[in-house]
N, C-alpha and C positions, 0 to 999 in steps of 0.2 A: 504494500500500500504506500509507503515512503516511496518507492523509485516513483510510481504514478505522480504525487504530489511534486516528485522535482523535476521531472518532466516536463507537468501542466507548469511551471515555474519558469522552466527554463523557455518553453514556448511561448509564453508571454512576454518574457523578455525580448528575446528576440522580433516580434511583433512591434513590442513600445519600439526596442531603438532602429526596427525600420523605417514607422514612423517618423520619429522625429528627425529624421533625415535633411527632410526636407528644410529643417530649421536652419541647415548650412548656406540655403539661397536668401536673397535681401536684395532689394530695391539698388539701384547704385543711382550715383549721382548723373548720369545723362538717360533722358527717356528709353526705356526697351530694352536697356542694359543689363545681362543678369550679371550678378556678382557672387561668385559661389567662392569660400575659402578653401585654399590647398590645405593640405594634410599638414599636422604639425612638424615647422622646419620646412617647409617643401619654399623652395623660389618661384618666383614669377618672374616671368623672361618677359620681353618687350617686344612687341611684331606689330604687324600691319596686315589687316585683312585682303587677301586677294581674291578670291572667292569662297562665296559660300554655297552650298551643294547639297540643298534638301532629299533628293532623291538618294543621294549616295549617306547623306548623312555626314558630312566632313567639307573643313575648313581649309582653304589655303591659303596659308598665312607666312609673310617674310618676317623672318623672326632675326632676332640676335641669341648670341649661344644659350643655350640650354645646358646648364652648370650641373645638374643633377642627373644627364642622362649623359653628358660629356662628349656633346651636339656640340657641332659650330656653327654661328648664322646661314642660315642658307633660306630660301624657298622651297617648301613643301606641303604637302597633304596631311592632314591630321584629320582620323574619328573622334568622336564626339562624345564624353561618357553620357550626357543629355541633351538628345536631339533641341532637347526647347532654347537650348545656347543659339542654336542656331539663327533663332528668330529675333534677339537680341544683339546682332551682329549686320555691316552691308560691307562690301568693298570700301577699300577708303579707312577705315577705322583705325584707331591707334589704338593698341589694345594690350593687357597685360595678362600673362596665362600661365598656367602649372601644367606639364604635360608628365606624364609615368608610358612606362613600357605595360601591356597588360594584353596577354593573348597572342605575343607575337607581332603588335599593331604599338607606335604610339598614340595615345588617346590623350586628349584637352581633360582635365580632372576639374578645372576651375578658368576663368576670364574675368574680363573687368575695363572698365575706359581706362584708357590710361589718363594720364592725371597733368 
């Protein structure tokens, strides 16, 4: 009867802290902008939106190095870990972002206007 109870315990947790997940996104200071926090310690690199690419789900973005993946500036394609970044982004933007290795793919974990 104990394992049952920390079970139902433990799936609820899991439940609440998927939830409040969402509490990592927040309004940013220029309209449509999402702003989501990197992981703790993570950098944010500095780039410029070149395309955004709803159907594929991924951003092309000119960036300068990426310190944490041990990237150097270049131009590329990046997924997206939440499509809805997408909508918050056009060409043209100056933009700051956390990107992680994850599945073989780099993926954008977090953005932001740049400032």
């Amino acid at each position: 009867m104990k394992s049952r109870h920390a079970w139902v315990a433990a799936a609820a947790w899991i439940v609440t802290a998927s939830l409040s997940s969402g509490a990592w996104s927040q309004a940013a200071s220029q309209p449509g902008m999402q702003m989501s926090k990197p992981p703790a310690g993570g950098e944010m690199t500095d780039g410029e939106i070149r395309k955004v690419d709803p159907d594929t789900k991924k951003l092309t973005i000119k960036h300068g190095p990426i310190k944490n993946l041990d990237m150097p500036g270049m131009t590329m394609l990046f997924q997206v870990r939440d499509p809805s970044m997408l909508d918050s982004v056009k060409p043209g933007d100056k933009v700051r972002f956390h990107a992680e290795k994850a599945g073989g793919a780099i993926v954008i974990t977090a953005i932001e206007a740049a400032q």
